[in-house]
N, C-alpha and C positions, 0 to 999 in steps of 0.2 A: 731616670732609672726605673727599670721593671724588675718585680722578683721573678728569681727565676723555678720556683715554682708554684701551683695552686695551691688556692686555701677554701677550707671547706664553707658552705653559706651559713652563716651565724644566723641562730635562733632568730624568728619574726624576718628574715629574709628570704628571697626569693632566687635571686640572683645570684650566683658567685662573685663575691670582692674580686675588684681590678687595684690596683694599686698604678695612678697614671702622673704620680711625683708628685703629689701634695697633698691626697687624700685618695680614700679609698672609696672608687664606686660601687657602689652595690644597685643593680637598674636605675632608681631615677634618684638615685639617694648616694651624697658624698660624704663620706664618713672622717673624721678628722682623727678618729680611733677606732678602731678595729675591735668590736667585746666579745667573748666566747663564753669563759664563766669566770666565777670568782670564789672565793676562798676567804676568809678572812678570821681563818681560826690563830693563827700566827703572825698576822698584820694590822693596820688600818689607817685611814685616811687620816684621821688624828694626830697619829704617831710619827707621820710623817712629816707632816706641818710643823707638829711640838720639835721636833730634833733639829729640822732646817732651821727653824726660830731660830734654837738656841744654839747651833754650831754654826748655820751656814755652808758654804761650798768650800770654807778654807779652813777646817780642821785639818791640824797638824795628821795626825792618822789619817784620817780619809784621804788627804793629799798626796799621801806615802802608797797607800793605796792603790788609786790613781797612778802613779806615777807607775808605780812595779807592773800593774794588768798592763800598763800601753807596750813596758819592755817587753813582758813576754810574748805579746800579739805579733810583736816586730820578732823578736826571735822564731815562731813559728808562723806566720802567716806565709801561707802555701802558696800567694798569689795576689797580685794585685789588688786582683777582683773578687777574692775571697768572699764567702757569705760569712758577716758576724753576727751575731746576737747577743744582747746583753740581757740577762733576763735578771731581772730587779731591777732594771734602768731607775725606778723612782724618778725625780727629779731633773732627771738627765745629765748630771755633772759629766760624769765619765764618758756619756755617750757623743758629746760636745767636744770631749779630748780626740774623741776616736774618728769622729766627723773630718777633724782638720787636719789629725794625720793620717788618714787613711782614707782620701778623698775621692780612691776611686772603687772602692769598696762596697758589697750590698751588705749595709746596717740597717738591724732592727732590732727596736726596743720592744723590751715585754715588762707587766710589771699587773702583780694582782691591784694594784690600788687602781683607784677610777679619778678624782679629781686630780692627782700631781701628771696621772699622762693627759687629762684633757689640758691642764694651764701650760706644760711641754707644748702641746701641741701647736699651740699659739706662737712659740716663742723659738722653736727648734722646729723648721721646715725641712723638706723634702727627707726627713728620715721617719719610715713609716714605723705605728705606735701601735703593739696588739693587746690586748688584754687578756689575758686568760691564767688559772689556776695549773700551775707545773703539772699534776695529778691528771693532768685535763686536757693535755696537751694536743692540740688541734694542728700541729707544723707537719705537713709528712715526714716520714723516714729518713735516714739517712741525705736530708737538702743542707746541712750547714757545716761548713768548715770550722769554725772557733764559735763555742759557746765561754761567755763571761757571767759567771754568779758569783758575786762581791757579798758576802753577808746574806746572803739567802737560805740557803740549808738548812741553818739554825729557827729557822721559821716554820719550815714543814715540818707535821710532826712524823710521817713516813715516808722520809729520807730515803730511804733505800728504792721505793717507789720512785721518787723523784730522779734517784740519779740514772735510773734503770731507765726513765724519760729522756734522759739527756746521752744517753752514750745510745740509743735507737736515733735521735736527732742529727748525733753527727754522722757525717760520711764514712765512710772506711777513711783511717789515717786522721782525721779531724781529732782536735784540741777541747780538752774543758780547761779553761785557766779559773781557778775556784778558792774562797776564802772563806773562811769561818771564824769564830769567835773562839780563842784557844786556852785549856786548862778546865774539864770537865768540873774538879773539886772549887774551882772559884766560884758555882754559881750563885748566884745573889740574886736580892731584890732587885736590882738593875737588870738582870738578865729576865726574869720573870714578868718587870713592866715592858718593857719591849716586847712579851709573847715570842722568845726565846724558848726553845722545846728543850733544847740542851745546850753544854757547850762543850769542843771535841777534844781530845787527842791529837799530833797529826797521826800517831800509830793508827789509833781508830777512822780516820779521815783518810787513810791510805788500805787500810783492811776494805773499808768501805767500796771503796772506789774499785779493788780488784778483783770483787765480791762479784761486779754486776759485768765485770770483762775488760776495765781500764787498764793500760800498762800504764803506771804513773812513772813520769820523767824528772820532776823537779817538785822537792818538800821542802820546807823553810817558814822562818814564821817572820810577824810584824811586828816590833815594838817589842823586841829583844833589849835596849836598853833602858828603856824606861820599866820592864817586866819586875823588879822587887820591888818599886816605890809602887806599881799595876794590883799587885799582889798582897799586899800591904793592906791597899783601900779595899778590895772585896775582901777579906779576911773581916775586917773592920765591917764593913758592910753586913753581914751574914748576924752579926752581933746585934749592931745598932738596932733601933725599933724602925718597922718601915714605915715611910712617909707616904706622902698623896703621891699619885703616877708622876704630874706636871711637876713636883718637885726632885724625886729621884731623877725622870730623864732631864730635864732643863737645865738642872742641877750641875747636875756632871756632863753634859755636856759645856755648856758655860765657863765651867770651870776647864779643864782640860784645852778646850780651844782658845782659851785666853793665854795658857800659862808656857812663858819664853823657855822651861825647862823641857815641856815635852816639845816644844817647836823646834828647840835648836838639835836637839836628841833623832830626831826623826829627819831632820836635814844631815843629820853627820850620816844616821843609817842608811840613807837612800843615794846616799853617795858615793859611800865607802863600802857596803855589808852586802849590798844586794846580788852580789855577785858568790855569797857564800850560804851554805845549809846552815841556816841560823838553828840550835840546838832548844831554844825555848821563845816566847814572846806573846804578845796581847791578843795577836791573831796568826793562827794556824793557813800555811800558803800550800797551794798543788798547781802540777800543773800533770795533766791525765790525758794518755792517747788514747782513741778507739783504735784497734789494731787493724790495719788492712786485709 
């Protein structure tokens, strides 16, 4: 697989990146990730490690997650051969999903973090890995069919920046399918150890989005039933005294991915609901066209 367009030569190079399916050339130098800039007012390598610890690839949520970005990618994917991007790839869970079913597809991962796309890189071959900060953004113009931001947004702290990044990115007619963390009034100490900037509306996450030129097609949220016991703990949270970082995120992650309530709750959802404008839940869902 080649991409099918250029990218600009990263700082300390010389060359323009070739991307020839396993790594990126740059003259005499093969690059296993692609770096542009970085960011790290809203993320970090840490954080990303502490949450995989303690949740893993198999949170009930994230799973649900997962699953809903794959439907919608199949309900709009223009093409085959579509250009996707996942940008927060992290890890690569989702991009793993998308690899298999959509095998004939140009994917690529983006993600501000540096070690979780170098140990991807090792472990998830010929899907090229870029680095760079949203604000930053090095992709030309209108080259990509579906962008995917899962929990991203709530990171940058000028949003509106970013998303104005990502509807230039897509083509005319191209897809954002996008997720957030939902209920602005719940935010907590959990929201603030992750370096959480906010958290949305989908009202606000729909204003947003039609702000910078998106027709949004599809709003709904995640975790619609578990949302009063949801509500309940950051309520609670906002009160209690805060603890160390590695305790609030490990914490509740831990807890949460263990528990058969929120597993079985989020299997009945993804089953049964996803086909409807869920009116409240833990995460705010879109799905936003650049207009032709």
């Amino acid at each position: 697989m080649t991409l099918p367009f250029p990218l600009p030569i990263p700082e300390g190079h010389f060359d323009a990146p070739r991307w020839d399916g396993s790594a990126f050339v740059c003259g005499n130098q093969r690059l296993s990730v692609l770096e542009y800039s970085e960011n790290f007012a809203g993320w970090s390598d840490d954080l990303t490690s502490l949450h995989e610890e303690s949740a893993g690839d198999c949170h009930p949520m994230d799973l649900a997650s997962r699953h809903d970005a794959l439907q919608q990618v199949k309900n709009f994917m223009p093409s085959a051969n579509a250009v996707v991007v996942e940008i927060g790839c992290s890890s690569g869970f989702l991009l793993r999903d998308l690899a298999s079913t959509f095998p004939a597809s140009v994917l690529i991962g983006v993600d501000v973090v540096k070690e979780p796309l170098y140990r991807l890189a090792k472990s998830l071959l010929g899907v090229p890995l870029i680095r760079f900060d949203l604000l930053q953004c090095p992709l030309p113009e209108q080259s990509v069919d579906i962008v995917i931001m899962l929990n991203v947004l709530e990171h940058i702290e000028d949003d509106a920046a970013a998303l104005l990044n990502v509807f230039r990115l897509l083509k005319p007619g191209g897809y954002l399918i996008i997720e957030v963390p939902a209920g602005s009034y719940l935010y907590d100490s959990y929201d603030a150890e992750l370096k959480h900037f906010r958290r949305y509306s989908v009202i606000e996450l729909k204003r947003k989005l039609k702000v910078v030129g998106f027709r949004v097609l599809r709003q709904s949220h995640l975790g619609f039933i578990v949302y009063p016991a949801f509500v309940v703990v950051k309520l609670l949270n906002k009160w209690l005294r805060p603890r160390r970082k590695s305790e609030i995120v490990s914490d509740h992650a831990a807890r949460t991915s263990g528990s058969l309530l929120v597993k079985y709750a989020m299997k009945v959802e993804s089953k049964h609901l996803t086909k409807f404008s869920l009116p409240f839940g833990v995460r705010a869902l879109a799905v936003a066209r650049r207009p032709k």
